[in-house]
C-alpha positions as a Markdown table, in Angstrom:
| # | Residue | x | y | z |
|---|---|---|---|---|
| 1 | Unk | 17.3 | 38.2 | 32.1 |
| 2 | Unk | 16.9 | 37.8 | 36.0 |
| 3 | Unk | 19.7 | 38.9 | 38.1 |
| 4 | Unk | 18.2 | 37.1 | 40.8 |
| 5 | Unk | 18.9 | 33.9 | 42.8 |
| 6 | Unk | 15.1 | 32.0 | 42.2 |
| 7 | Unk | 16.8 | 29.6 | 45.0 |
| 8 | Unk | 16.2 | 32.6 | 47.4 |
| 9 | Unk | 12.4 | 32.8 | 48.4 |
| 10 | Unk | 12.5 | 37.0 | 47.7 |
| 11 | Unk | 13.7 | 36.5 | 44.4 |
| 12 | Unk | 11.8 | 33.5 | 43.3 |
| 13 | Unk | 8.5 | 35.3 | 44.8 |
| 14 | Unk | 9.6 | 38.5 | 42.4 |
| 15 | Unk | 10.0 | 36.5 | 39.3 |
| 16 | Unk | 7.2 | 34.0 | 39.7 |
| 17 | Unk | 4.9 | 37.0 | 40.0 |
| 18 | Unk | 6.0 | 38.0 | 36.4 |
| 19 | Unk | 5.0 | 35.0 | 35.2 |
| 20 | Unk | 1.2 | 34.1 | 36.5 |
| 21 | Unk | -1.4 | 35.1 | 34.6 |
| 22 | Unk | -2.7 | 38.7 | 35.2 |
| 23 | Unk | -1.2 | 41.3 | 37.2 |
| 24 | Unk | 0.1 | 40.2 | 40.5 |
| 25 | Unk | 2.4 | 42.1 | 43.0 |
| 26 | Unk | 4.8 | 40.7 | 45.0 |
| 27 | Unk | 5.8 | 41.6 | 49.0 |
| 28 | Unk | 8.4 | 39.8 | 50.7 |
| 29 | Unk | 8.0 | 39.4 | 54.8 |
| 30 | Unk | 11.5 | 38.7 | 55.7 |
| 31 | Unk | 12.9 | 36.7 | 59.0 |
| 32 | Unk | 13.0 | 39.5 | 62.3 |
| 33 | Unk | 14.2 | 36.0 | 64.3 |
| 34 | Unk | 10.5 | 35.4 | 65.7 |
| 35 | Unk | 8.4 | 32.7 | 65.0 |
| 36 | Unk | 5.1 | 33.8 | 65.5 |
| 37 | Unk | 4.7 | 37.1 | 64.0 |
| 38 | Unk | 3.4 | 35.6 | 60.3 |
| 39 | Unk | 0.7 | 34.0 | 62.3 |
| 40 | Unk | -1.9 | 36.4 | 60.6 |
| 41 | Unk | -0.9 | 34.9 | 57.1 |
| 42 | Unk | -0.7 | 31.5 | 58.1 |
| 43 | Unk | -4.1 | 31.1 | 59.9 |
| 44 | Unk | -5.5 | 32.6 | 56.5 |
| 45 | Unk | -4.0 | 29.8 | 54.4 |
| 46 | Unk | -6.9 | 28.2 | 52.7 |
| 47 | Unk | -5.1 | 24.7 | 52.3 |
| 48 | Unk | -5.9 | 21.3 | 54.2 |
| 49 | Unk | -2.9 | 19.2 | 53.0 |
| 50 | Unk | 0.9 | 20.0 | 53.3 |
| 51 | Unk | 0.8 | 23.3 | 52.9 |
| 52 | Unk | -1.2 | 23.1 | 56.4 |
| 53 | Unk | 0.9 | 20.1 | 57.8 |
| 54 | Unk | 4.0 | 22.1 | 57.2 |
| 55 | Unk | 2.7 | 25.5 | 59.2 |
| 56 | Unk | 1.6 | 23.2 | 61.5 |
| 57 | Unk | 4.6 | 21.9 | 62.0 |
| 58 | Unk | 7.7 | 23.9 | 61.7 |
| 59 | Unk | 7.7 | 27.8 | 62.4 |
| 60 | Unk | 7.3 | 30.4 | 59.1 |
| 61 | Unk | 10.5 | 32.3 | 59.6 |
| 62 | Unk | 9.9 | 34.6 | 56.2 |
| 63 | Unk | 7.5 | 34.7 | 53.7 |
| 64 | Unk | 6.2 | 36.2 | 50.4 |
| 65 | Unk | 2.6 | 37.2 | 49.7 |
| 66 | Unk | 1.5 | 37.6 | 45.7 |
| 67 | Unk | -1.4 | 39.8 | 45.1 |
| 68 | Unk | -3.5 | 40.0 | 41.6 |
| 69 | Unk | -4.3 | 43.4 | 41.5 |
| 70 | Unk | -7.5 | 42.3 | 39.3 |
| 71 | Unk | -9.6 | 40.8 | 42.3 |
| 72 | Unk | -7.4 | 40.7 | 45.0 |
| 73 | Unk | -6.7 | 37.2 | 45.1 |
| 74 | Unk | -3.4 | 36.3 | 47.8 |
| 75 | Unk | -0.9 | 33.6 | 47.7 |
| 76 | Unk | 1.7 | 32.6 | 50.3 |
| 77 | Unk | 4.8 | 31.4 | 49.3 |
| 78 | Unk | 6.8 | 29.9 | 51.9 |
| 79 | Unk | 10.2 | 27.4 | 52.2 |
| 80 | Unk | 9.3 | 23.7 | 51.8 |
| 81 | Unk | 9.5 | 23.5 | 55.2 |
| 82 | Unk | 10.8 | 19.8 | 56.1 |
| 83 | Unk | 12.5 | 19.6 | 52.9 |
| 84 | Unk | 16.3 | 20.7 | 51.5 |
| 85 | Unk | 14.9 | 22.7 | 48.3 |
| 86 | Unk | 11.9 | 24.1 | 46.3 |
| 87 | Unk | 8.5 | 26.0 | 47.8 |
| 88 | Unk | 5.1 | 25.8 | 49.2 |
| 89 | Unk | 2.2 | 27.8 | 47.3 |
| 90 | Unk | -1.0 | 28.3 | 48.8 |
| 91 | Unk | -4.0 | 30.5 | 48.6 |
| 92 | Unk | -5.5 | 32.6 | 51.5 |
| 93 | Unk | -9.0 | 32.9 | 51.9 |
| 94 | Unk | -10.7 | 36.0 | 51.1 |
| 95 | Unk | -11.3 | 38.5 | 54.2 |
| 96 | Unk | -15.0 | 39.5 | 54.8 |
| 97 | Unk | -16.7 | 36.7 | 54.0 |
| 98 | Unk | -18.8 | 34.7 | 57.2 |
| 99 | Unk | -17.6 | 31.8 | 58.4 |
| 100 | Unk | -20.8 | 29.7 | 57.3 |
| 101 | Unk | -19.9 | 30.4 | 54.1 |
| 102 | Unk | -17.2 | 28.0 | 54.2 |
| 103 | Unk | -19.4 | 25.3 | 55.1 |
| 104 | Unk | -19.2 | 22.4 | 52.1 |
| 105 | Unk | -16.8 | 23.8 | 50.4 |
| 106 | Unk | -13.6 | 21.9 | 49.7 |
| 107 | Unk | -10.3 | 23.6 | 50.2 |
| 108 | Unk | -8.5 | 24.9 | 46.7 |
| 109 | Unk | -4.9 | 23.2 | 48.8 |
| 110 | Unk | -1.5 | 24.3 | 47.7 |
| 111 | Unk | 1.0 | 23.0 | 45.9 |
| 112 | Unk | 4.6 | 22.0 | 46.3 |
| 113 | Unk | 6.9 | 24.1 | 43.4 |
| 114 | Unk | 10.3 | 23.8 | 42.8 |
| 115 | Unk | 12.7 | 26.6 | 42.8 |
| 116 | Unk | 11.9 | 27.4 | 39.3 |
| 117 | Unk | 10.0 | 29.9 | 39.1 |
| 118 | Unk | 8.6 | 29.4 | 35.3 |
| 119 | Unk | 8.0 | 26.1 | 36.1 |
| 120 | Unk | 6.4 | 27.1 | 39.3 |
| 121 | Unk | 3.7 | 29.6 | 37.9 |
| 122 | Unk | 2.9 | 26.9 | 34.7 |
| 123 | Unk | 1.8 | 24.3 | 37.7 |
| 124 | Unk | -0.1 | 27.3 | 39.8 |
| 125 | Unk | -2.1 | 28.2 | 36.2 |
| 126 | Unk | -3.0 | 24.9 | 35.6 |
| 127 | Unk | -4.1 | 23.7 | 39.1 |
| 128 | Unk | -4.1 | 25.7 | 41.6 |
| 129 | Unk | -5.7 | 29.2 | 40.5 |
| 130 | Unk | -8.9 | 27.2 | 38.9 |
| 131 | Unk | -9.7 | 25.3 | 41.9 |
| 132 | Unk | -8.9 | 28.4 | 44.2 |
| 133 | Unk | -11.5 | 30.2 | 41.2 |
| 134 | Unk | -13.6 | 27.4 | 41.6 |
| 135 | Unk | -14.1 | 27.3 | 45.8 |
| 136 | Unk | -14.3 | 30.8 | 45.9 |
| 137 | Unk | -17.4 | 31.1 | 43.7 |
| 138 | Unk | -18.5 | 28.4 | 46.0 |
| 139 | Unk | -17.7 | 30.6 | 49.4 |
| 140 | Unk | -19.7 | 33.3 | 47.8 |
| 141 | Unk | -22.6 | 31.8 | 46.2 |
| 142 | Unk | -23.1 | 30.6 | 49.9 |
| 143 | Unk | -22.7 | 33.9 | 51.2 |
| 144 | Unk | -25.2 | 34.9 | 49.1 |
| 145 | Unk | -27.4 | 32.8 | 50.2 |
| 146 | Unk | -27.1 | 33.2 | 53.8 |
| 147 | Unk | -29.0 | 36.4 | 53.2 |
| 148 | Unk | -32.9 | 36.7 | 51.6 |
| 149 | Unk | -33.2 | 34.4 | 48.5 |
| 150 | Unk | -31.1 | 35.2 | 45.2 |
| 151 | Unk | -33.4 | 36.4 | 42.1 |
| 152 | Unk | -32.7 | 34.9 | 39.0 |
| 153 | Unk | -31.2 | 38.2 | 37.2 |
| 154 | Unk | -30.4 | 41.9 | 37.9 |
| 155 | Unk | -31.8 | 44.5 | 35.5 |
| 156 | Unk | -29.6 | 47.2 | 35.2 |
| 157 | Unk | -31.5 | 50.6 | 33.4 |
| 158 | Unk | -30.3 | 52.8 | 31.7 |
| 159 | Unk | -30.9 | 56.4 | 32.5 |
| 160 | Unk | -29.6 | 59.0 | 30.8 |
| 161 | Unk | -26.0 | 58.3 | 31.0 |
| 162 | Unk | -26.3 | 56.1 | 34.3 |
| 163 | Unk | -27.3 | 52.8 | 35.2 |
| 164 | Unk | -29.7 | 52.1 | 37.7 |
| 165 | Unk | -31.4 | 49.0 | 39.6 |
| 166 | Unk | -33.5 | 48.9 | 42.5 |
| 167 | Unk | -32.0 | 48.0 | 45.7 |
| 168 | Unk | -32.0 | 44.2 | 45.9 |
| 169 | Unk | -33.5 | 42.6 | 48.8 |
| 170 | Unk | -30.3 | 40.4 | 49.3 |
| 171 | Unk | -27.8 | 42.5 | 51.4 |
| 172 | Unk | -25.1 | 40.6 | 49.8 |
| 173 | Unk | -25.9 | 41.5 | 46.6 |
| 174 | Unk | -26.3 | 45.1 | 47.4 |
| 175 | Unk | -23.1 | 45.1 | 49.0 |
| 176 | Unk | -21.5 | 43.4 | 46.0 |
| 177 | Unk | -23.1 | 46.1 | 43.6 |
| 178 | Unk | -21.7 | 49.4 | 46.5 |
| 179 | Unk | -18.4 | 47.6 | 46.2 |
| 180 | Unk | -18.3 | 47.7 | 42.4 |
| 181 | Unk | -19.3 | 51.8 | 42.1 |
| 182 | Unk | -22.8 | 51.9 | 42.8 |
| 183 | Unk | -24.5 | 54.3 | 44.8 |
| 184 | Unk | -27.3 | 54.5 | 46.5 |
| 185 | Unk | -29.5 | 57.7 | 45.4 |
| 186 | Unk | -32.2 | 58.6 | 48.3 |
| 187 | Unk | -34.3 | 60.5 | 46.0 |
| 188 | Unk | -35.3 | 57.3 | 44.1 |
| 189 | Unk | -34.6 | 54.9 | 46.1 |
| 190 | Unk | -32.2 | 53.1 | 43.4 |
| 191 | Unk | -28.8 | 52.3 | 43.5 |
| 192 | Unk | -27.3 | 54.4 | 40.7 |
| 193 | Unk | -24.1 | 53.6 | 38.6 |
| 194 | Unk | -23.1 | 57.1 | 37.2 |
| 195 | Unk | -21.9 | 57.4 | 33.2 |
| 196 | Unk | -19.0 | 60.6 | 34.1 |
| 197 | Unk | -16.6 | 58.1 | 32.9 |
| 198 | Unk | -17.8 | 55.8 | 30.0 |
| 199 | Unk | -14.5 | 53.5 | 30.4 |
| 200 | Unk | -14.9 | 53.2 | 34.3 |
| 201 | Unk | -18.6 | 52.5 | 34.3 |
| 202 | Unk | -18.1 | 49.6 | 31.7 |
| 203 | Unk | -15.6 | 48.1 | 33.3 |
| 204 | Unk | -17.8 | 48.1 | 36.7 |
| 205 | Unk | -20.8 | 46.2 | 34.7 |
| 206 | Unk | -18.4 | 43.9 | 33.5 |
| 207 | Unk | -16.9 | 42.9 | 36.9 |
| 208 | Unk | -20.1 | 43.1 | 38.6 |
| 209 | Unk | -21.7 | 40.3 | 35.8 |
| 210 | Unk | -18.5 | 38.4 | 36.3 |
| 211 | Unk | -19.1 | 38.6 | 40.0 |
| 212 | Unk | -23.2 | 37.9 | 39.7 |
| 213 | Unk | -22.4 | 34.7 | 37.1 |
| 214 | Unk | -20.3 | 33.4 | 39.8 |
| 215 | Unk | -23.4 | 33.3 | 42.1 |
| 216 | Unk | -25.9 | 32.4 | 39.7 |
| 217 | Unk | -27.7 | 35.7 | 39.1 |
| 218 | Unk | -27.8 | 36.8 | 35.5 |
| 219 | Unk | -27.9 | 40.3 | 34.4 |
| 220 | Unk | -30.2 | 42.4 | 31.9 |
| 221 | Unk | -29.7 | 45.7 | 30.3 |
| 222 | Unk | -32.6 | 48.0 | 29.4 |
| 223 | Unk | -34.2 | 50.7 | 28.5 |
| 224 | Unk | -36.6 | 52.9 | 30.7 |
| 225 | Unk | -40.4 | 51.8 | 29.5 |
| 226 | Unk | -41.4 | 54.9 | 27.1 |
| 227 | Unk | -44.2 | 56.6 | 28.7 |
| 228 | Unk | -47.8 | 56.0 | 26.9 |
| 229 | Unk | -48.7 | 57.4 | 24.3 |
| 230 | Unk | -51.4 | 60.7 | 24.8 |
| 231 | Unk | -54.9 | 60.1 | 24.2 |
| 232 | Unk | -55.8 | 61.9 | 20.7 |
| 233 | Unk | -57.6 | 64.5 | 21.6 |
| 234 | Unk | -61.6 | 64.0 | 20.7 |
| 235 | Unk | -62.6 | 66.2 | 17.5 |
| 236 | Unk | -64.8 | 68.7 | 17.9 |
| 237 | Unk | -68.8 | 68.1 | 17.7 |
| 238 | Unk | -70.2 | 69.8 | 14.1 |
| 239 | Unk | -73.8 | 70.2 | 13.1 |
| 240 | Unk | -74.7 | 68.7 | 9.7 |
| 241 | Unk | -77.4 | 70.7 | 7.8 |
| 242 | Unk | -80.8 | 69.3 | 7.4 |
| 243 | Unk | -80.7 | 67.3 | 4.0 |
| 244 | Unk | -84.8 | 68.9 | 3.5 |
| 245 | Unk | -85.9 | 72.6 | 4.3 |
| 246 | Unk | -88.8 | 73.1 | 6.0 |
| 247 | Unk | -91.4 | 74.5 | 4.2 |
């Protein structure tokens, strides 16, 4: 049971972060009695419909930001500003990313929720977190493509108990691979992807395929080529005794 008044946008941010799918976080920017000093939220809002009509037009006095601790995905929560009850939900657009990126790709937009929170997060599930999924592999497959040409797939090797892959000739993808635990060993000249931790390392390989799919590279597993077999030695040279003696 919620002790909470979901009417309240602090309370209904709390619960409704309960409820999404995955594990989000919930912080709550409350009203300090300026009007500009969310502008760093709302500029990030990734919306081009009435989510952005209403920022545009009325000031965000307080506001809740949701967080999935999985990928860092962000949504604002903000009062249906214009309107007596219920919330605006909208994604912001991930940081880091160039602003070409952007170019083509359709806005994920937000939706307006009521003040019920269960409902709230079955509407967010079913629309807006798939097209948010859906533009950001967008942004980043464009990202990735700003840079040198994608290759098809990524062969990760084993070695040992670590994974390693040369250093790709997209910085993008290099980046992406740093991000996810690699590093770079100066030695080989390989971006290595130690095994200390078994659990950790799996779970790395398994984001950074989730990651690659999303931009159209594939990923291989192998083994390191076993080195040639040695040439049999040659057998030493024997004389054969003369089939007739000489007389």
């Amino acid at each position: 049971m919620h002790d909470t008044d979901p009417s309240d946008l602090e309370s209904f941010a709390t619960i409704l972060a309960g409820e999404l799918p995955g594990r989000w976080t919930s912080q709550y920017h409350p009203d300090h009695g300026g009007g500009a000093e969310y502008d760093h939220l709302t500029t990030a809002v990734w919306d081009m419909d009435q989510t952005a009509h209403a920022i545009a037009t009325h000031a965000v006095a307080h506001c809740a930001v949701l967080t999935r601790s999985d990928d860092d995905t962000r949504l604002l929560i903000i009062d249906h500003l214009g309107q007596p009850d219920g919330f605006l939900v909208a994604a912001l657009a991930p940081a880091g990313l160039p602003a070409a990126a952007y170019t083509g790709v359709r806005e994920p937009d937000g939706l307006a929720v009521p003040a019920d929170p269960f409902h709230a997060a079955e509407a967010l599930a079913l629309y807006l977190l798939p097209r948010y999924a859906d533009a950001l592999a967008h942004v980043r497959r464009n990202a990735a493509a700003l840079g040198s040409p994608l290759p098809e797939r990524i062969d990760l090797t084993w070695a040992e108990d670590a994974l390693t892959t040369p250093i790709p000739g997209s910085a993008p993808l290099a980046k992406l691979l740093v991000e996810h635990g690699f590093v770079h060993d100066t030695r080989q000249d390989l971006l290595v992807l130690a095994g200390d931790d078994t659990a950790v390392q799996a779970q790395a390989v398994r984001a950074v395929g989730a990651r690659l799919a999303e931009i159209g590279v594939g990923i291989g597993m192998r083994h390191p080529t076993p080195p040639a077999p040695a040439a049999p030695r040659p057998l030493p040279a024997t004389t054969t005794a003369s089939a007739a003696r000489t007389r």
